[in-house]
C-alpha positions in Angstrom: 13.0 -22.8 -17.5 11.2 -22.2 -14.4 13.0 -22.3 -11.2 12.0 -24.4 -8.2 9.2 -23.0 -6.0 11.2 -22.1 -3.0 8.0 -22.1 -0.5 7.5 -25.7 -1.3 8.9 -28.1 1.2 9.8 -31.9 0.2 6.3 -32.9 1.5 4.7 -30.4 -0.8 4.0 -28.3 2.6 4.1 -24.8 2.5 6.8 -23.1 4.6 9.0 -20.5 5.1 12.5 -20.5 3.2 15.4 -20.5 5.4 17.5 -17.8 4.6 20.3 -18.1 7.3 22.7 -18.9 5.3 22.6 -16.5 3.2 24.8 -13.3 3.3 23.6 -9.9 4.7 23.5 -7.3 1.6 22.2 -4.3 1.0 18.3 -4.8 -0.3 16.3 -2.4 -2.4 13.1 -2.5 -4.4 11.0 0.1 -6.1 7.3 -0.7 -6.9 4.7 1.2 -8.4 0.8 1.8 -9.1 -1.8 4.2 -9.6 -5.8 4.7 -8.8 -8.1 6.3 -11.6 -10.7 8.7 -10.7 -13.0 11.7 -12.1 -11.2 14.5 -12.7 -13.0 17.2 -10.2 -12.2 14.2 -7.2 -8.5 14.8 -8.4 -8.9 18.1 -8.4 -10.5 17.9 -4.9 -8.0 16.0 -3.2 -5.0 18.5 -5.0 -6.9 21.5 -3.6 -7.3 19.7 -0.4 -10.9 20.4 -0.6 -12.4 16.7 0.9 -13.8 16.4 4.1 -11.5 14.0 5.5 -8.5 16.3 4.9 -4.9 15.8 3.2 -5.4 12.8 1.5 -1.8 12.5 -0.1 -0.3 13.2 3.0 -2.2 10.4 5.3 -1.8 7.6 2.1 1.4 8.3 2.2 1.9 7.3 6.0 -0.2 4.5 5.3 2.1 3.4 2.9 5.0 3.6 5.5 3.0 1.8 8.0 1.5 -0.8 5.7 5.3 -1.6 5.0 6.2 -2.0 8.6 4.0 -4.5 9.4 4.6 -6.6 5.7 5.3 -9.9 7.9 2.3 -10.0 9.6 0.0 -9.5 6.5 1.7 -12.3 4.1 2.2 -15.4 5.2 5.7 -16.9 4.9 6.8 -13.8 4.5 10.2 -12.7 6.6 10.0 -9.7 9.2 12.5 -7.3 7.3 14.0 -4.6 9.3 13.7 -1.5 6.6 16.2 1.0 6.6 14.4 3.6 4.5 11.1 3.4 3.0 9.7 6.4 1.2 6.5 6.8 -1.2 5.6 9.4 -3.3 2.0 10.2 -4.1 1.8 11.8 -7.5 -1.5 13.6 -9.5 -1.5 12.6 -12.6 -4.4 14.6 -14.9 -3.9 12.5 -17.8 -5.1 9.5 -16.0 -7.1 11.3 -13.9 -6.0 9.9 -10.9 -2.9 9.4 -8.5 0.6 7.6 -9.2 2.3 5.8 -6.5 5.5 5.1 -6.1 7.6 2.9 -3.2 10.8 2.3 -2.4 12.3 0.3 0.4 15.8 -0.5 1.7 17.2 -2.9 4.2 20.5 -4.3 4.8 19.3 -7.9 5.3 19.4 -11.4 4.3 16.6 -11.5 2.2 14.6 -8.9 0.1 12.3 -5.8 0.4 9.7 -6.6 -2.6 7.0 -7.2 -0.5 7.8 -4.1 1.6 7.7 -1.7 -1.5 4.0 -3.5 -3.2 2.3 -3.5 0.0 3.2 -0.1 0.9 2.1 1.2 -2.7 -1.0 -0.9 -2.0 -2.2 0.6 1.0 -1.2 4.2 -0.3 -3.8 3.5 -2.7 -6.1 1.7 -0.8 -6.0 4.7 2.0 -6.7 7.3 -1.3 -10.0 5.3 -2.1 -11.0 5.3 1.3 -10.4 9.5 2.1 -12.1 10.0 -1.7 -14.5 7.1 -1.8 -17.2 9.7 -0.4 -16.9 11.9 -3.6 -15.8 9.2 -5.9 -16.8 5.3 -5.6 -15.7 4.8 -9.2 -12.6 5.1 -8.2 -10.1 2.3 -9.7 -6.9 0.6 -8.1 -4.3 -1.0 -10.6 -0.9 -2.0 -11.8 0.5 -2.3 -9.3 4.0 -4.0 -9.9 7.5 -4.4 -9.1 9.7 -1.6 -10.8 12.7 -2.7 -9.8 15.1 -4.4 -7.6 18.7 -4.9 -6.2 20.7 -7.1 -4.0 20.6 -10.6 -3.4 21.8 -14.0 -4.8 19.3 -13.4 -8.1 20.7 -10.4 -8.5 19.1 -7.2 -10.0 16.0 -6.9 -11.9 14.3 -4.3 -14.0 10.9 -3.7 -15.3 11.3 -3.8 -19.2 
C-alpha cells in the first residue's frame, strides 16, 4: 500500500508539508554514489597530477556547500540547520572511478535526506568538472539513499 503523497494539498496544489507539529529529534541520513572514468584520469586525480589541482579535496567542499544550501535548490524542500555533514571521496580502481559517500545530521523536525544526495551529487558533479578536461567519458550514477534515522517513519536501510 502506498502512502499518501504528503506534497499534495486538498486542491491537488503542490506545497510545502507542515511539519510544526512534529517533535524535534535527532536526524541522520547516509547517501551514496560514484562517477566512472578511465583508469590513467583516476590515476591523475590520486597523483594529483590535473591542472585544476586537488580534485577530492575541492568535491569534497562542494559537497559540504551543496548541502548547505539544499533549501534553495529543491523546491518544497525545508531549510534544515545541519549539525554535521561529512563526505568522503573514495578511489575505487575496480570501477575505475571515485565512490562518494554523505552523511548529514541535524537535530530538527524533519529529515536530512535531501542534505546527504545533494551533497554526494555535487561531490560528483565538481569531480567531472576538475577531470572533464582529461576525461569527458566520465559517468555519474547511483546515487541513492543508504540509510536513515529519526523521525515519525522511523529508520530505514538500503537492502
Amino acid at each position: 500500500m502506498t502512502e499518501p503523497l504528503s506534497h499534495v494539498g486538498p486542491e491537488g496544489n503542490a506545497r510545502m508539508v507542515d511539519v510544526s507539529g512534529k517533535p524535534v529529534t535527532l536526524r541522520t541520513a547516509r547517501a551514496a554514489g560514484q562517477i566512472r572514468m578511465a583508469r590513467a584520469t583516476l590515476e591523475a586525480i590520486q597523483a594529483n597530477a590535473l591542472k585544476k589541482g586537488d580534485v577530492l579535496g575541492v568535491a569534497r567542499v562542494a559537497g559540504v556547500m551543496a548541502a548547505k544550501r539544499t533549501a534553495g535548490l529543491i523546491p518544497l524542500c525545508h531549510p534544515v540547520p545541519l549539525d554535521d555533514l561529512q563526505v568522503s571521496l573514495t578511489p575505487d580502481p575496480d570501477l575505475p572511478g571515485i565512490r562518494a559517500e554523505a552523511t548529514a545530521r541535524s537535530t530538527g523536525r524533519t529529515g536530512v535526506e535531501m542534505e546527504a544526495i545533494v551533497a554526494v551529487t555535487l561531490a560528483l558533479v565538481t569531480v567531472y568538472d576538475m577531470a572533464k578536461a582529461a576525461d569527458r567519458e566520465m559517468v555519474i550514477g547511483e546515487v541513492r539513499l543508504v540509510e536513515k534515522t529519526g523521525g515519525q517513519r522511523g529508520d530505514y536501510a538500503r537492502g
